[in-house]
N, CA, C and O atoms as a MOPAC input file, in Angstrom:
PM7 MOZYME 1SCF
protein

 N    -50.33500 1   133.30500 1    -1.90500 1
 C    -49.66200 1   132.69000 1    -3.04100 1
 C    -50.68200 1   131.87500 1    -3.82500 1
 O    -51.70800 1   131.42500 1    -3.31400 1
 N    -50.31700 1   131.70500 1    -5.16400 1
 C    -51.11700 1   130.84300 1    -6.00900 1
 C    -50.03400 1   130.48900 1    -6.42000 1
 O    -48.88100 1   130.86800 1    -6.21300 1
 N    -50.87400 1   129.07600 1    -7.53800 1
 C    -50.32300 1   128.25600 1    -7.53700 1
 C    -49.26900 1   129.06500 1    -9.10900 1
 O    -48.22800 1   128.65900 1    -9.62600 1
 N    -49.83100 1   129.86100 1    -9.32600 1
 C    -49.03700 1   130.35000 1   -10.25900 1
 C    -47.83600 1   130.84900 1   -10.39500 1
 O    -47.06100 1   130.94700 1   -11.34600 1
 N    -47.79300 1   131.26800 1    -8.85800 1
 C    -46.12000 1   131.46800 1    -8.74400 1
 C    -45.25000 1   130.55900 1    -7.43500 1
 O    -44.62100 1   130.97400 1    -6.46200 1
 N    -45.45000 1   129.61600 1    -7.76200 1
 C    -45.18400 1   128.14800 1    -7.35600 1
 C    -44.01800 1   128.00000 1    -7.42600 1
 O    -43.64400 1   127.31400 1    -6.47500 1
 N    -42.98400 1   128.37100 1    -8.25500 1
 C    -41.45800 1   128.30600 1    -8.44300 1
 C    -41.34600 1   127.26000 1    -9.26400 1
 O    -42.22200 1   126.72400 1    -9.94400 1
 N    -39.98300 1   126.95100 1    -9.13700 1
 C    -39.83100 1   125.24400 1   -10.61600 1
 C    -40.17800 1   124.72200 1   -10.11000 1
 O    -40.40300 1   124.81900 1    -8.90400 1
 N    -40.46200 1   123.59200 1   -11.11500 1
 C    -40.91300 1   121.90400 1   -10.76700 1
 C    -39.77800 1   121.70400 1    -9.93100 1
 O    -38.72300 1   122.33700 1    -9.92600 1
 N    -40.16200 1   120.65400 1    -9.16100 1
 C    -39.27500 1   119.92000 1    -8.21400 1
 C    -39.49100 1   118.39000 1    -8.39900 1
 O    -40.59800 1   117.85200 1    -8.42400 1
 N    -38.53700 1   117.88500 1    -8.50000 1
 C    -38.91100 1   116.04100 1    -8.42500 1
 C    -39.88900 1   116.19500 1    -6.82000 1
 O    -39.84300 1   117.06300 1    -5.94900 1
 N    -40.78300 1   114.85800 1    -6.95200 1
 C    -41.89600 1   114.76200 1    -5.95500 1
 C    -40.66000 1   114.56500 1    -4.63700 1
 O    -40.85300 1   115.21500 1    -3.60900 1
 N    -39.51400 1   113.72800 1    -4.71800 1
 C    -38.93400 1   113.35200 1    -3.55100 1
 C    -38.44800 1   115.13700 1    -2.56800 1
 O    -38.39300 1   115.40500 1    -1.36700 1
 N    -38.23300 1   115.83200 1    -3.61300 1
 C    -37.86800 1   117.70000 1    -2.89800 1
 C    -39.18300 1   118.24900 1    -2.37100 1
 O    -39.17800 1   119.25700 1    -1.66300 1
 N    -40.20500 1   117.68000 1    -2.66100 1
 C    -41.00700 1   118.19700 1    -1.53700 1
 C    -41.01500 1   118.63000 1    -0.41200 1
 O    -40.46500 1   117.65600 1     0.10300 1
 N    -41.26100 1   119.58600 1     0.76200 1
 C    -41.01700 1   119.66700 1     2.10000 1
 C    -42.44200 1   119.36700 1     2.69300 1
 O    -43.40800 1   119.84900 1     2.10100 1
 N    -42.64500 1   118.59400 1     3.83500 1
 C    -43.31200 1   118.83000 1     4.48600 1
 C    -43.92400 1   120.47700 1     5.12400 1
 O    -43.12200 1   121.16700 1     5.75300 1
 N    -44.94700 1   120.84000 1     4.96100 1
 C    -45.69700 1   122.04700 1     5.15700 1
 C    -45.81100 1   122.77400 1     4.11000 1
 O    -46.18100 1   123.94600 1     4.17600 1
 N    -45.38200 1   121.92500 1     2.54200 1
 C    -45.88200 1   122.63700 1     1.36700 1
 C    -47.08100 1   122.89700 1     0.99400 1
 O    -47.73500 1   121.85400 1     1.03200 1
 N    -47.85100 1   123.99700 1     0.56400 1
 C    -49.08100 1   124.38300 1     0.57700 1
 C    -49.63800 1   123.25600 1    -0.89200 1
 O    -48.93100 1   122.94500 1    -1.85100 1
 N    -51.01700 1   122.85400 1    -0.65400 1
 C    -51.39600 1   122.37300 1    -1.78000 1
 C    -52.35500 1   122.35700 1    -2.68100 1
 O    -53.00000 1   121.33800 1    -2.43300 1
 N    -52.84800 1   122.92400 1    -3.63100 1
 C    -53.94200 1   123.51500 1    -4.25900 1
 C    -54.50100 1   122.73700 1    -4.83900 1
 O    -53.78900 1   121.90400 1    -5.40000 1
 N    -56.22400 1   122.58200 1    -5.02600 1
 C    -57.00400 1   122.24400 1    -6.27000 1
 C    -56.70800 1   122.71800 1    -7.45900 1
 O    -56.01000 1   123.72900 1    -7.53600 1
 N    -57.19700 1   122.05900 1    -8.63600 1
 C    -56.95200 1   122.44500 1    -9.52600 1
 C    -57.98800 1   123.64900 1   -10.43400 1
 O    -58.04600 1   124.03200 1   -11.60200 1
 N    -58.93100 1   124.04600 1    -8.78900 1
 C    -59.52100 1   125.54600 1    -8.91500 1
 C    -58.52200 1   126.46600 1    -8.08200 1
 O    -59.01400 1   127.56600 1    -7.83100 1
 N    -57.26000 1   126.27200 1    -7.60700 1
 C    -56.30900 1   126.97600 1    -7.59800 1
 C    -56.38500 1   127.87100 1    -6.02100 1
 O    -55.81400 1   128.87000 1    -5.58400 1
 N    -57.72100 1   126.62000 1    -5.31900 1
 C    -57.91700 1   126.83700 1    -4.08600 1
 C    -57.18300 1   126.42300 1    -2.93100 1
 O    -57.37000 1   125.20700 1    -2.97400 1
 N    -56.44900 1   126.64100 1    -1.89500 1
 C    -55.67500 1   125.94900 1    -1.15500 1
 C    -56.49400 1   124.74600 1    -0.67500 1
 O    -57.69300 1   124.81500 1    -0.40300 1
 N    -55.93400 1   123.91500 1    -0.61600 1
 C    -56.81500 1   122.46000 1     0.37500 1
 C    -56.03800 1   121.81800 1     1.55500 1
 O    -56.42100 1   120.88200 1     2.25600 1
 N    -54.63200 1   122.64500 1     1.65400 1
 C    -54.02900 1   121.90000 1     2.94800 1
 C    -52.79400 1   121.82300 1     2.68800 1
 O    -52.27500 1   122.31100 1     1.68400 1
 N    -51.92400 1   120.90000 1     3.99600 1
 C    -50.45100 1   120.67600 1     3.79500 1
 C    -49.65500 1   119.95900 1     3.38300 1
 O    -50.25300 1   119.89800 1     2.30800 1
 N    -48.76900 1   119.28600 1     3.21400 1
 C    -48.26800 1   118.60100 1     2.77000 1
 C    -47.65200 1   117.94700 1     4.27300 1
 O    -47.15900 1   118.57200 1     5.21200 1
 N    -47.84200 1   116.65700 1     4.14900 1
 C    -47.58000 1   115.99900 1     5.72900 1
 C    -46.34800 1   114.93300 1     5.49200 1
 O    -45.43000 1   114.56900 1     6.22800 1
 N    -46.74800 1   114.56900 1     4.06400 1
 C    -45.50800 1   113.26600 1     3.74300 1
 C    -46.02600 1   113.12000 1     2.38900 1
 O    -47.18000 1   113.21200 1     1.97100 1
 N    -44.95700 1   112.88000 1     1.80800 1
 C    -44.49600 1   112.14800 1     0.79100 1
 C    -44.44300 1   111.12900 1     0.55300 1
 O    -43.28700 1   110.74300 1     0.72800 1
 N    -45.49700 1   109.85300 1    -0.00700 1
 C    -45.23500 1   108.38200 1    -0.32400 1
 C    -44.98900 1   108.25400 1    -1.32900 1
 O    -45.38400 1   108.70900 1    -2.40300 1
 N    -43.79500 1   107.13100 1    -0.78800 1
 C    -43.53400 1   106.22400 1    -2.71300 1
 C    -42.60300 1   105.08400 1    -2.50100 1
 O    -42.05400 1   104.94200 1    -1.40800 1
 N    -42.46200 1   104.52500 1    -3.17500 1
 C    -41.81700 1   102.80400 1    -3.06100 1
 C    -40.16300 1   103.33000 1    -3.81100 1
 O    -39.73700 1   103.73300 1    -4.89300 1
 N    -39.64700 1   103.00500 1    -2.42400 1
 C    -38.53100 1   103.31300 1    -2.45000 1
 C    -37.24700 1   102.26700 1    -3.36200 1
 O    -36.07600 1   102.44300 1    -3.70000 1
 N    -38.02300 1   101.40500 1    -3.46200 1
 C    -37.24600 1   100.46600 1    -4.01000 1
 C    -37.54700 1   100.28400 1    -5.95000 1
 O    -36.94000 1    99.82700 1    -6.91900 1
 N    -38.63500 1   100.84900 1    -5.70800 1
 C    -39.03000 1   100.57300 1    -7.54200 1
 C    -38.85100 1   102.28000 1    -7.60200 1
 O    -38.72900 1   102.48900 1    -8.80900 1
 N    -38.78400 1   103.42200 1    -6.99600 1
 C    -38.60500 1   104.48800 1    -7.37100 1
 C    -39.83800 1   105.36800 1    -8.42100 1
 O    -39.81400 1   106.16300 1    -9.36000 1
 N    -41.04900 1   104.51800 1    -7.42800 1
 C    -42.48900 1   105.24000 1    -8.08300 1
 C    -42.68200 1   105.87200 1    -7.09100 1
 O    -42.10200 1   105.57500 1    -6.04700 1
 N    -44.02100 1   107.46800 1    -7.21600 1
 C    -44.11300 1   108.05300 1    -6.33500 1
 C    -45.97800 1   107.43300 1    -6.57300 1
 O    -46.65400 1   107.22700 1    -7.58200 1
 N    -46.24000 1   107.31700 1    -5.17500 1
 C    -47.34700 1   106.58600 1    -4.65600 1
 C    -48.67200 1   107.29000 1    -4.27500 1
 O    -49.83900 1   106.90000 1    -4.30200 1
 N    -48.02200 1   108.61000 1    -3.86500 1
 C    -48.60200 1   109.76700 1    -3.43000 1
 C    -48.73300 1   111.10900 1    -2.11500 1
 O    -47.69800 1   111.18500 1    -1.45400 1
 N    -49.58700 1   111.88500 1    -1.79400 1
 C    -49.19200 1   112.30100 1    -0.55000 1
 C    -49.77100 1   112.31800 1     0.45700 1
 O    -50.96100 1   112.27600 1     0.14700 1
 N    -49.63000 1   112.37300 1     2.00000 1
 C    -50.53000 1   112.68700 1     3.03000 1
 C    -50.64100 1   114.19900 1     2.74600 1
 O    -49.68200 1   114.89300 1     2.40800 1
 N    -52.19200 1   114.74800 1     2.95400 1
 C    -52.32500 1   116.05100 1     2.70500 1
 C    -53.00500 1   116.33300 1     4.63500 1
 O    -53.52000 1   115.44000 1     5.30700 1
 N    -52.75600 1   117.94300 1     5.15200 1
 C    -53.45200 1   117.84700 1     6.21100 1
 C    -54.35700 1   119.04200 1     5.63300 1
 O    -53.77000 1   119.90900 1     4.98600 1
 N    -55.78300 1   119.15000 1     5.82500 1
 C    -56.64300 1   120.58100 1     5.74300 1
 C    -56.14100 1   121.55000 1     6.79600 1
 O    -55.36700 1   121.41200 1     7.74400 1
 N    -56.90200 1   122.67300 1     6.27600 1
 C    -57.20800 1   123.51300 1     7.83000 1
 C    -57.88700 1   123.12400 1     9.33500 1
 O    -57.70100 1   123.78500 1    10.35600 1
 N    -58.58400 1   122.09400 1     9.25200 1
 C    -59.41000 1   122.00800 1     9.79200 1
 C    -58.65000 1   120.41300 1    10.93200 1
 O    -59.08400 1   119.70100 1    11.83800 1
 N    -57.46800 1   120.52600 1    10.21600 1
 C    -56.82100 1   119.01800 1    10.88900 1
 C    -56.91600 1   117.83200 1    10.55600 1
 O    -56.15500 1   116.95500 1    10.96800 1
 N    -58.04700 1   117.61400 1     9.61500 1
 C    -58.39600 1   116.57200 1     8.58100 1
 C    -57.10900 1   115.84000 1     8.07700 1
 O    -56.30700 1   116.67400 1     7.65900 1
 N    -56.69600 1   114.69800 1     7.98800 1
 C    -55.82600 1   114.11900 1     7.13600 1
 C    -56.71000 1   113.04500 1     5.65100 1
 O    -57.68600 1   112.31400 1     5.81600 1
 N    -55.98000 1   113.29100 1     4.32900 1
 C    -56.36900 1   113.05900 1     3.41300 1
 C    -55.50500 1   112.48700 1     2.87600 1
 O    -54.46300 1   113.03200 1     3.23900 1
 N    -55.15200 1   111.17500 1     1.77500 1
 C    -54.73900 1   110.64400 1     1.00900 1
 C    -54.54600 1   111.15100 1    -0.57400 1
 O    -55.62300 1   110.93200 1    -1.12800 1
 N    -53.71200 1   111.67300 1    -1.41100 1
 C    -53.82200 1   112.15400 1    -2.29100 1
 C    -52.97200 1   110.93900 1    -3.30000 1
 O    -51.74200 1   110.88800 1    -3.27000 1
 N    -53.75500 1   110.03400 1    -4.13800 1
 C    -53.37100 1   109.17900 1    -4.99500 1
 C    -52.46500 1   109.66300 1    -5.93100 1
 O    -52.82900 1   110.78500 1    -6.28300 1
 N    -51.49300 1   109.32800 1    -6.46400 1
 C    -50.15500 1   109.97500 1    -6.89400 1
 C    -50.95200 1   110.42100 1    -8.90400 1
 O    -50.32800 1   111.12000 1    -9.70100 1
 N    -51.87100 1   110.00100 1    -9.10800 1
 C    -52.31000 1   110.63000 1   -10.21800 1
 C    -52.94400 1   111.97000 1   -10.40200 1
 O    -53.08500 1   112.66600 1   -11.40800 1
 N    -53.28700 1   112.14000 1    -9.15100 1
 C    -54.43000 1   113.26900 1    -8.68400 1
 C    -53.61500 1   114.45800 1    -8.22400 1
 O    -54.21300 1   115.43100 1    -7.76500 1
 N    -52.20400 1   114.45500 1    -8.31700 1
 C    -51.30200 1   115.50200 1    -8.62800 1
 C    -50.68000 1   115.48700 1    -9.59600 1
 O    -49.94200 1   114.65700 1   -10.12600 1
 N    -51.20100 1   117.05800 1    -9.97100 1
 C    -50.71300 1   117.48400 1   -11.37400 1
 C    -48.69700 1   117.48900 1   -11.45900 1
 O    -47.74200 1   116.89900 1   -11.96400 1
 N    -48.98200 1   118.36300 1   -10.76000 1
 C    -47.44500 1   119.45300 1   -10.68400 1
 C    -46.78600 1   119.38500 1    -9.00000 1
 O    -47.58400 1   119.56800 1    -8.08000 1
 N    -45.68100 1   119.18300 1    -8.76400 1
 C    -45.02500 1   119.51900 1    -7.79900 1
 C    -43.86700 1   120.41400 1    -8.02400 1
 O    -42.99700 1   120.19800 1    -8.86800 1
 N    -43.90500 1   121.50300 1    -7.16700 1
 C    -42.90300 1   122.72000 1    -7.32200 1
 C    -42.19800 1   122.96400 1    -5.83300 1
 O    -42.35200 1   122.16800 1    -4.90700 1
 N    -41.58300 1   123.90400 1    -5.75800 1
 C    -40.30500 1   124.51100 1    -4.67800 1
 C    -41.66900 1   125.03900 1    -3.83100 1
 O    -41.93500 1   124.49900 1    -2.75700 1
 N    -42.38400 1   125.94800 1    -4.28200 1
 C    -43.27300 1   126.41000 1    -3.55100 1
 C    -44.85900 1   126.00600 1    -2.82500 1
 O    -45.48800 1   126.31600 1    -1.81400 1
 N    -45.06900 1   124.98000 1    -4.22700 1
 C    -46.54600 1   124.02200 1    -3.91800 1
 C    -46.49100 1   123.20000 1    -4.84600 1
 O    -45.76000 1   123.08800 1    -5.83000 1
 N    -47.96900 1   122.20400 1    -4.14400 1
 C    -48.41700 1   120.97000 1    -5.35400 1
 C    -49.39000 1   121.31100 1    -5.72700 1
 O    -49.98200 1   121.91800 1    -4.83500 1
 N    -49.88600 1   121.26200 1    -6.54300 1
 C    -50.96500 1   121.53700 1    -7.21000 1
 C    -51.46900 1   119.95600 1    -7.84200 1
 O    -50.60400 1   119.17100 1    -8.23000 1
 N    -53.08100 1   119.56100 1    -7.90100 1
 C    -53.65100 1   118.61300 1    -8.10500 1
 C    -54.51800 1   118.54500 1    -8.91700 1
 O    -55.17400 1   119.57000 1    -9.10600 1
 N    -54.88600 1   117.16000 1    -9.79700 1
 C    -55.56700 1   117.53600 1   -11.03900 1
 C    -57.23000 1   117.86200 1   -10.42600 1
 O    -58.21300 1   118.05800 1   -11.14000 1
 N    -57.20900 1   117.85400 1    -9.42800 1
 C    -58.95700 1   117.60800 1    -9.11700 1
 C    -59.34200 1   119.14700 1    -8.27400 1
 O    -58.57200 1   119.91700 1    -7.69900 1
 N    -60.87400 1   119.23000 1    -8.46900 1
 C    -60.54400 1   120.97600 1    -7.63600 1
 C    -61.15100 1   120.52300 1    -5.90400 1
 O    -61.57800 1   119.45400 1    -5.46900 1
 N    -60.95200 1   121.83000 1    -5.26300 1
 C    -60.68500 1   121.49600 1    -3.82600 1
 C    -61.64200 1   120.78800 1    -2.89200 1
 O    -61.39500 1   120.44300 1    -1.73700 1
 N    -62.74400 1   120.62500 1    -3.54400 1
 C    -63.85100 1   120.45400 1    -3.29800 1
 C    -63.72100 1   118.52800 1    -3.17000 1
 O    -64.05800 1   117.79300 1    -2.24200 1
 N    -63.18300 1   118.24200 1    -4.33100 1
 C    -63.10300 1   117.31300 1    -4.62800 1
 C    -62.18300 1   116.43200 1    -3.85000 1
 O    -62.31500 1   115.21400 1    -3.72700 1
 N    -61.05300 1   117.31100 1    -3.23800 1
 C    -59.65500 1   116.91600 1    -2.34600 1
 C    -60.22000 1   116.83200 1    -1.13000 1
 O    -59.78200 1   115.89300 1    -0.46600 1
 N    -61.07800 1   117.51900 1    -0.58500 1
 C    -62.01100 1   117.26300 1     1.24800 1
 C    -62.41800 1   116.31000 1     0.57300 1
 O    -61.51800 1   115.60400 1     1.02700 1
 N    -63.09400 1   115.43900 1    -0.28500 1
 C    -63.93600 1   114.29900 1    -0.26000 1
 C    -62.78600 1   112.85100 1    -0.12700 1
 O    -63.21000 1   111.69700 1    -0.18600 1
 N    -61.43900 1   113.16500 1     0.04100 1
 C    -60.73400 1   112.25600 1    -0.48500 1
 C    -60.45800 1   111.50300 1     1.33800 1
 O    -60.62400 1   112.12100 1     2.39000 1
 N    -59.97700 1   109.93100 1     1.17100 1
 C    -59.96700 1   109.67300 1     2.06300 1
 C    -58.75900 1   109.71300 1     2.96500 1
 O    -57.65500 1   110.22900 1     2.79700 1
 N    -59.23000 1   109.07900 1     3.89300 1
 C    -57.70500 1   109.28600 1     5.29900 1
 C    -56.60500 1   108.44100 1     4.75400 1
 O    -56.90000 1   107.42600 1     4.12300 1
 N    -55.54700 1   108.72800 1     4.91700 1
 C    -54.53600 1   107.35400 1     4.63800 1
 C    -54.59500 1   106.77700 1     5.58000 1
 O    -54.97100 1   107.04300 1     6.72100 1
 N    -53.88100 1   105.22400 1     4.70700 1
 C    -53.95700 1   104.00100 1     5.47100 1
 C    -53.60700 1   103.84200 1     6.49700 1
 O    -52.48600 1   104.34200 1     6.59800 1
 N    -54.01800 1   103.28000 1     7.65900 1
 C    -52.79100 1   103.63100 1     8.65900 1
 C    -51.81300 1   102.05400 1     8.78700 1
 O    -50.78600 1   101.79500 1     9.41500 1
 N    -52.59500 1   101.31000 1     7.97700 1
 C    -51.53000 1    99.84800 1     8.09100 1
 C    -50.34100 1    99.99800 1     7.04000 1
 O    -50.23900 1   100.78400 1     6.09900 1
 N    -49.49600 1    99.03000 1     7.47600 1
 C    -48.69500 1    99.11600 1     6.15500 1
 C    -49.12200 1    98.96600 1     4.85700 1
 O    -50.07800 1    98.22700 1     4.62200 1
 N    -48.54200 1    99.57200 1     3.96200 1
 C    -48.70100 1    99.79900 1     2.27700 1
 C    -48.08600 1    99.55500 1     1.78800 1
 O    -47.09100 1    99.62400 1     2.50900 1
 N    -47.71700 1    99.13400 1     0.59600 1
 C    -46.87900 1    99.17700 1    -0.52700 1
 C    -45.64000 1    99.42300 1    -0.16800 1
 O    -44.71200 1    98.61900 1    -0.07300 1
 N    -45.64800 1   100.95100 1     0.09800 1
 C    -44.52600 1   101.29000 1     0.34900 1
 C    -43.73900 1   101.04800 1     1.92000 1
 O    -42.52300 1   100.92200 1     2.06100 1
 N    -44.48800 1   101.02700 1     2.73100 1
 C    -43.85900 1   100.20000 1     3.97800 1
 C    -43.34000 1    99.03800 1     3.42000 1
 O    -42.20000 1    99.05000 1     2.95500 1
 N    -43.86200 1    98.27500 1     3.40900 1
 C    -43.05600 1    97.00900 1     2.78300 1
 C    -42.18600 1    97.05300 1     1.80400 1
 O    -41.18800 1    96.33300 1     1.76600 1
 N    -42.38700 1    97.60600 1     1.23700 1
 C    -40.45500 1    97.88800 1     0.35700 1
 C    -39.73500 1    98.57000 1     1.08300 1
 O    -38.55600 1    98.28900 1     0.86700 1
 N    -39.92400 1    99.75400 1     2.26300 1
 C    -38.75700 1    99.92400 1     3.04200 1
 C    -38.29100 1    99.38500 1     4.12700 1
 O    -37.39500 1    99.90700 1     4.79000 1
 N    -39.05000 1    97.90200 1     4.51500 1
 C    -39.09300 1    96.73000 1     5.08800 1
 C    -38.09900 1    95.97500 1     4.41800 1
 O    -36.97300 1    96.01900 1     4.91300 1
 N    -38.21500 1    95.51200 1     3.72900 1
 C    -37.78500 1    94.96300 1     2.33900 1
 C    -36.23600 1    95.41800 1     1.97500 1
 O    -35.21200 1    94.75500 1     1.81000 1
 N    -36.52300 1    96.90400 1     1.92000 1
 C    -34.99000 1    97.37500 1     1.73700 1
 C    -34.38600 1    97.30100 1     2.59400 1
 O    -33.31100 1    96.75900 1     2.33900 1
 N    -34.53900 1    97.66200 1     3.86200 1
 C    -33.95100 1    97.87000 1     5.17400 1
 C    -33.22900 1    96.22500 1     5.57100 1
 O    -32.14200 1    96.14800 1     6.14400 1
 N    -33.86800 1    95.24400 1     5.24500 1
 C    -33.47000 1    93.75400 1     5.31500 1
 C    -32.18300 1    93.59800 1     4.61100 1
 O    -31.40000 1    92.92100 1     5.27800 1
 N    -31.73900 1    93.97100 1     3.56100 1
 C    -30.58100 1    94.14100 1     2.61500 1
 C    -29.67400 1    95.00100 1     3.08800 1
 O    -28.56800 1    94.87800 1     2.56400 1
 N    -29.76300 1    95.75400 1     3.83000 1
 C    -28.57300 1    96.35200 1     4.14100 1
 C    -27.60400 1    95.77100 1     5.01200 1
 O    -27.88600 1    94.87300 1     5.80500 1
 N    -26.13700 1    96.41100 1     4.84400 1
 C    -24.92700 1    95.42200 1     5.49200 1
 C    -25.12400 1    96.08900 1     6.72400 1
 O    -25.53600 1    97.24000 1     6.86600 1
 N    -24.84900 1    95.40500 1     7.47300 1
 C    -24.32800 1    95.63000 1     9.42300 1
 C    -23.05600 1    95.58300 1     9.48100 1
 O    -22.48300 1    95.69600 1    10.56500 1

């Protein structure tokens, strides 16, 4: 598959985990592991990507172009996506707003 027949856009939240994800040389660079974003302001933050190789990568929510039914595709080419770093493993942003949210809810 390329990214060309990717299917519709999908809001970032319809993503599935094990969506394929391409450079924007239309090269595969890995999986889709998770989906971040601040659940409470309703921004998307970005994604955990995994390589072939088992690598985990951080993909900053600008550095994807397009999200579809079938893949994401990213503004940078693949080359550029192995150089990217590991995600955080402490809390982020978005941990703490679903910290945050989770505090507000009724019992």
């Amino acid at each position: 598959m390329t990214p060309a027949d990717d299917g519709h856009a999908v809001h970032y939240t319809a993503v599935k985990r094990g969506t394929p994800v391409y450079g924007s040389d239309d090269v595969e660079v890995g999986k889709v592991v998770e989906v971040l974003d601040n659940y409470r302001e309703h921004i998307f933050d970005g994604l955990v990507i995994e390589t072939p190789d088992g690598a985990r990568h951080f993909v900053d929510a600008p550095e994807v172009a397009r999200t579809a039914e079938l893949a994401v595709t990213l503004t940078i080419p693949a080359a550029e996506a192995a150089a990217l770093p590991p995600p955080d493993s402490g809390p982020g942003p978005a941990d703490s707003a679903k910290k945050l949210f989770r505090g507000f809810r009724r019992r």
